[in-house]
KOLLUM-990231 format. One line per 4 residues: number of its first residue (from 1); for each residue x, y, z negated of N, C-alpha, C, O. Coordinates in Angstrom, 2 decimals, always signed. Each point is the difference from the previous one (the first is absolute). Layout:
BEGIN
NUM = X:Y:Z:X:Y:Z:X:Y:Z:X:Y:Z; ...
# end
This chain:
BEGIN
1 = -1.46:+13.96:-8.44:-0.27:-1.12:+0.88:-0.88:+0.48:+1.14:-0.91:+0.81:-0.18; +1.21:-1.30:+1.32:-0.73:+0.04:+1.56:-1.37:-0.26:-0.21:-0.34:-0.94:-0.73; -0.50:+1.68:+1.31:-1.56:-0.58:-0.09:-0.24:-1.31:+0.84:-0.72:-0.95:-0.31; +1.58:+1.13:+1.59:+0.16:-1.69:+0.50:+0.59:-1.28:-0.53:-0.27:-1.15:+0.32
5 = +1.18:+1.61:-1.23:+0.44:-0.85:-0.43:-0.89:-0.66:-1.44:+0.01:-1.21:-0.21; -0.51:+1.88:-0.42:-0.89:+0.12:-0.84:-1.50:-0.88:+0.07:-0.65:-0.55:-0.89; +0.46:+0.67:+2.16:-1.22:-0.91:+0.71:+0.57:-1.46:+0.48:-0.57:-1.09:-0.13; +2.13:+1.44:+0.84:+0.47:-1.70:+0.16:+0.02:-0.61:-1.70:-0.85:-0.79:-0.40
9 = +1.51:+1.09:-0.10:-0.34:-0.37:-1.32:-1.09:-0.67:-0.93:-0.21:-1.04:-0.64; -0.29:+2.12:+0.91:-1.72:-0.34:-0.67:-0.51:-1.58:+0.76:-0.31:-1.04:-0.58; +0.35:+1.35:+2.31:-0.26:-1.19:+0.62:+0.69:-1.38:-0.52:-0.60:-0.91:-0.56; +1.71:+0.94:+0.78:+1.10:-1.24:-0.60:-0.66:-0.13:-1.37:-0.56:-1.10:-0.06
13 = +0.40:+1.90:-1.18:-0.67:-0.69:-0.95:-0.99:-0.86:-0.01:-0.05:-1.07:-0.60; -1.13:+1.79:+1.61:-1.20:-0.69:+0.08:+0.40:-1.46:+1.10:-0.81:-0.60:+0.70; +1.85:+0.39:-0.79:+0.35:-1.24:+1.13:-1.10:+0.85:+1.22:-1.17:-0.35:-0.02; +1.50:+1.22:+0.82:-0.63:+0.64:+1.41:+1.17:-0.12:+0.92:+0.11:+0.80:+0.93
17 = +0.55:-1.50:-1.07:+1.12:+0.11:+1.63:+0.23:-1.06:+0.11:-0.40:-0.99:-0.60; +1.54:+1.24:+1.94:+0.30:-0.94:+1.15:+1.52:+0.11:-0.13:+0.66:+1.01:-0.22; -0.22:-2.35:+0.42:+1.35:-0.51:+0.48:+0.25:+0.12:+1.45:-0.50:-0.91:+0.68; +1.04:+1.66:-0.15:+0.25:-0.07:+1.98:+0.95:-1.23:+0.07:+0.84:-0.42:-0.80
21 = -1.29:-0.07:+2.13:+0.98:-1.09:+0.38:+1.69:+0.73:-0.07:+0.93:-0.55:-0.58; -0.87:+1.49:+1.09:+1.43:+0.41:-0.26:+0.79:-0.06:-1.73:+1.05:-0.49:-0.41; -2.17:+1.26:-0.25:+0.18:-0.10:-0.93:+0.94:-1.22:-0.80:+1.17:-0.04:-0.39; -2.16:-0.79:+0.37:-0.45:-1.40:-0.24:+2.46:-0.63:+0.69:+1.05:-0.10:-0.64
25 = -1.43:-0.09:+2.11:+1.53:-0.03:+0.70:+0.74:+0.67:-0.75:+1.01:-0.61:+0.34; -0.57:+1.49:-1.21:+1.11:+0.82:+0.01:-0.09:-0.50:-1.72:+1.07:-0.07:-0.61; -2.27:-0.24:-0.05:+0.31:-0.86:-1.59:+0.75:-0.79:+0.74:+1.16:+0.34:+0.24; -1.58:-1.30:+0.17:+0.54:-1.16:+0.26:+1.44:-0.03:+0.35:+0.86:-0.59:-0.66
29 = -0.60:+1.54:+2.16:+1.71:-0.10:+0.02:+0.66:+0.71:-1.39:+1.19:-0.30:+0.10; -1.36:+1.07:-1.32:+0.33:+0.76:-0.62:+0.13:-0.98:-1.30:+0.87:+0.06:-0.87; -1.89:-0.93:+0.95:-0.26:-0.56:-1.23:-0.66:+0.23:-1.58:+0.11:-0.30:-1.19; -0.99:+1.19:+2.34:-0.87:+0.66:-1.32:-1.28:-0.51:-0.07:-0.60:-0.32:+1.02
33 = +0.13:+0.21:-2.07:-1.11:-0.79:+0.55:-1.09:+1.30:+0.02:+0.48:+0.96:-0.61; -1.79:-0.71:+1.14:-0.81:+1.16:+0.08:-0.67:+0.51:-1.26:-0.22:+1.20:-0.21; -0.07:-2.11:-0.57:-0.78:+0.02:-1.23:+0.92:+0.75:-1.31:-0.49:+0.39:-1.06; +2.20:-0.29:+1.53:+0.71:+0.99:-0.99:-0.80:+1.30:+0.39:-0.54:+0.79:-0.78
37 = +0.56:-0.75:+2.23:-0.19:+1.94:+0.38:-1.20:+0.15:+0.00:-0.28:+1.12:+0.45; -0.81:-1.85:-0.80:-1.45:-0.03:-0.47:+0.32:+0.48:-1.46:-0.16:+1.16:-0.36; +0.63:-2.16:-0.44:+0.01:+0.59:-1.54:+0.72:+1.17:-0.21:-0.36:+0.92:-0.72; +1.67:-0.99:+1.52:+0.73:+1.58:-0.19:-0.51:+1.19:+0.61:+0.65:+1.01:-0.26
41 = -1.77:-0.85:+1.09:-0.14:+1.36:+0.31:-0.66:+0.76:-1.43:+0.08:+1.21:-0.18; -0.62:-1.99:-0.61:-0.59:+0.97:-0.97:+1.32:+1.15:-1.03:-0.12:+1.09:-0.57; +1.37:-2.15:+0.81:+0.98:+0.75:-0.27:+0.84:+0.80:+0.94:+0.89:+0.76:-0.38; -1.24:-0.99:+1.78:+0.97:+0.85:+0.71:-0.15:+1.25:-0.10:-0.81:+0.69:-0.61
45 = +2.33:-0.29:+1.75:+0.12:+1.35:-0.30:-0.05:+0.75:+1.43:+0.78:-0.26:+0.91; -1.89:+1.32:-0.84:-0.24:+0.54:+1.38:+0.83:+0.26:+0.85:+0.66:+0.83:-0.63; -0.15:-0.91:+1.67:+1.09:+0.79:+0.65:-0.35:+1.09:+0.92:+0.66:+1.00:+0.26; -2.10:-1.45:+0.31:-0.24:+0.98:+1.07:-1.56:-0.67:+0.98:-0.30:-0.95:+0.72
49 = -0.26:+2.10:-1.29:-1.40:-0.43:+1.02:-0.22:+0.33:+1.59:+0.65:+1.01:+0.27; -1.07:-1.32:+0.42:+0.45:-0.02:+1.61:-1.69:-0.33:+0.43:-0.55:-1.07:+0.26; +0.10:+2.27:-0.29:-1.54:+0.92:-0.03:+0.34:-0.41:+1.30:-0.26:-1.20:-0.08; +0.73:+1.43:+1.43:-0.45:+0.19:+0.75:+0.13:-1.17:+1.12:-0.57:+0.07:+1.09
53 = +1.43:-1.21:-1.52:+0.34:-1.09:+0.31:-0.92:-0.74:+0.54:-1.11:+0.02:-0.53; +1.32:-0.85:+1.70:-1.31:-0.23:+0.67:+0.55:-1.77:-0.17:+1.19:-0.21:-0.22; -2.16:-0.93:+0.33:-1.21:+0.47:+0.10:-0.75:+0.80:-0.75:-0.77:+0.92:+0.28; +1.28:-1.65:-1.76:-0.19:+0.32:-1.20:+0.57:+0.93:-0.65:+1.02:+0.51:+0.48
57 = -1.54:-0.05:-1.78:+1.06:+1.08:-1.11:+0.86:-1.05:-0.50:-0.51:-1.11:+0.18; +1.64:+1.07:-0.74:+0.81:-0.35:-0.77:+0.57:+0.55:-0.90:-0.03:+1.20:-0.28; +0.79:-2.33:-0.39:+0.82:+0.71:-1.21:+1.06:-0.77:-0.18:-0.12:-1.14:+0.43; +1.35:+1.48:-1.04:+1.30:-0.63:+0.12:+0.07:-0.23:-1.63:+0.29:+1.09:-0.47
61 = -0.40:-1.77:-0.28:+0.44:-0.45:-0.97:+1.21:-0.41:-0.46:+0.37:-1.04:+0.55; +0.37:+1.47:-1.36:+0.80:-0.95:-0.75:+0.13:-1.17:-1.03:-0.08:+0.61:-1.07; +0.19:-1.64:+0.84:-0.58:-0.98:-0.87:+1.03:-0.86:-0.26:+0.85:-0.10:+0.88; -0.66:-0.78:-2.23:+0.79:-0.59:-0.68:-0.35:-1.46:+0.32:-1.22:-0.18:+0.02
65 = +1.93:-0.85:+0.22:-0.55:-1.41:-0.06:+0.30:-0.47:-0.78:+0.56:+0.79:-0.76; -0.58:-2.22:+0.22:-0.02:-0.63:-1.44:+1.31:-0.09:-0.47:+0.17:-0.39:-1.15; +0.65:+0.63:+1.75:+1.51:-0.62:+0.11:+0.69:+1.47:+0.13:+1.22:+0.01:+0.13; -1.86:+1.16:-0.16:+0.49:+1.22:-0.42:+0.87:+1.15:+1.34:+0.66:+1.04:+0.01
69 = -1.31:-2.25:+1.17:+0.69:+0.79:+1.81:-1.15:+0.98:-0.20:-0.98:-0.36:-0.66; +1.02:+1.38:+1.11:-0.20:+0.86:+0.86:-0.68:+0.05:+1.45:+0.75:-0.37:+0.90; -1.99:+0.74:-0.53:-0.40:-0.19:+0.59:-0.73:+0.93:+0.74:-0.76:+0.66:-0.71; +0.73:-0.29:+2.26:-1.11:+0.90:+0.63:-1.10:-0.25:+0.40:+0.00:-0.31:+1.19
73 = -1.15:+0.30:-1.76:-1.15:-0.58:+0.97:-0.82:+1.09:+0.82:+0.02:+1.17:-0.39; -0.72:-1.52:+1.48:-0.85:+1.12:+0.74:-1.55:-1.09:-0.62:-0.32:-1.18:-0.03; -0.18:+2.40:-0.35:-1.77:-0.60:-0.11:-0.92:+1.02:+1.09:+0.32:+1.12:+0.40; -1.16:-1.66:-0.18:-0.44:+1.36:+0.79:-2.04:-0.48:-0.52:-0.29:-0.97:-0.70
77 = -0.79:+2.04:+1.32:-1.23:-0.33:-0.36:-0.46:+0.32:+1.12:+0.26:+0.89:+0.81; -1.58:-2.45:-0.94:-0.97:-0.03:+0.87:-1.33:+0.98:-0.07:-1.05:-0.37:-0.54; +1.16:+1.21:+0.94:-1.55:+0.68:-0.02:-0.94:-0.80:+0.11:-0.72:-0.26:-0.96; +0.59:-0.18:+1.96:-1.25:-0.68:+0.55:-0.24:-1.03:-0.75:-1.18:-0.12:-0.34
81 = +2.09:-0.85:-0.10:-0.69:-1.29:-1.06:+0.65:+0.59:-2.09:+0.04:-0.58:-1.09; +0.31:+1.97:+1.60:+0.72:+0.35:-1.77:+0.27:-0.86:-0.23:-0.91:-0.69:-0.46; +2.20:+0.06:+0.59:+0.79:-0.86:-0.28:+1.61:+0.58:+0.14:+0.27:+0.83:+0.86; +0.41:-1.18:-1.49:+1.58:+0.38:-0.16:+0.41:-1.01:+0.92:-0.89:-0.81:+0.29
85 = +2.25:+0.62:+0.37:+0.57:-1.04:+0.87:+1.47:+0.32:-0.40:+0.61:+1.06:+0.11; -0.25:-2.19:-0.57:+1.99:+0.18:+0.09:+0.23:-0.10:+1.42:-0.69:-0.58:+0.84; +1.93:+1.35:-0.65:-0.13:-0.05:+1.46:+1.64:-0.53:+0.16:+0.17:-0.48:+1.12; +0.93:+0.46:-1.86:+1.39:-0.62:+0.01:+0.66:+0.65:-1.36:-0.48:+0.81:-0.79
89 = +1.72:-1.45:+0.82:+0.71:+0.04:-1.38:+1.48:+0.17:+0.47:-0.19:+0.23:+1.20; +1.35:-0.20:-1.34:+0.84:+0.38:-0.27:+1.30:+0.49:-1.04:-0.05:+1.13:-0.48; +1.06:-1.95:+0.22:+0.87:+0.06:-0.93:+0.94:+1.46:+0.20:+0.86:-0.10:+0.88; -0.91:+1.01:-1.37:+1.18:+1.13:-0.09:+1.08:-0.22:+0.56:+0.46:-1.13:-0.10
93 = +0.01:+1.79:+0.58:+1.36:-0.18:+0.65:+1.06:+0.69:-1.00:+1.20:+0.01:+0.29
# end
């Protein structure tokens, strides 16, 4: 496991992050609600950390929703307030 990803993690346990308004838009047209990809990151599956990604670091997750779709999420972390932020989601093509 990613050491970034490892810290988004840890954060999301301790309830330390943020929903982005985008975020937030793209449950909604998708029909997911946010609180699956809150409980599922402890099970997701890394795809790829993106160290150099501005503003923030990120990480691309893969994650399961209740109903068994498939799912991509980007999380990325706040330095400055250490906080995790979902940043959008996405169904597989």
């Amino acid at each position: 496991m990613g050491r970034l990803f490892a810290t988004i993690k840890r954060a999301v346990e301790e309830d330390c992050y943020l929903i982005s308004w985008h975020a937030d838009e793209r449950c909604e047209e998708r029909g997911i609600s946010a609180w699956q990809l809150v409980i599922g990151l402890s099970e997701g599956k890394l795809i790829e950390e993106r160290l150099q990604s501005r503003p923030n670091r990120s990480v691309i997750v893969r994650q399961l929703l209740a109903d068994g779709s498939e799912v991509e999420v980007v999380w990325s972390w706040l330095p400055g307030s250490r906080k995790a932020k979902l940043v959008t989601v996405y169904f597989l093509e």
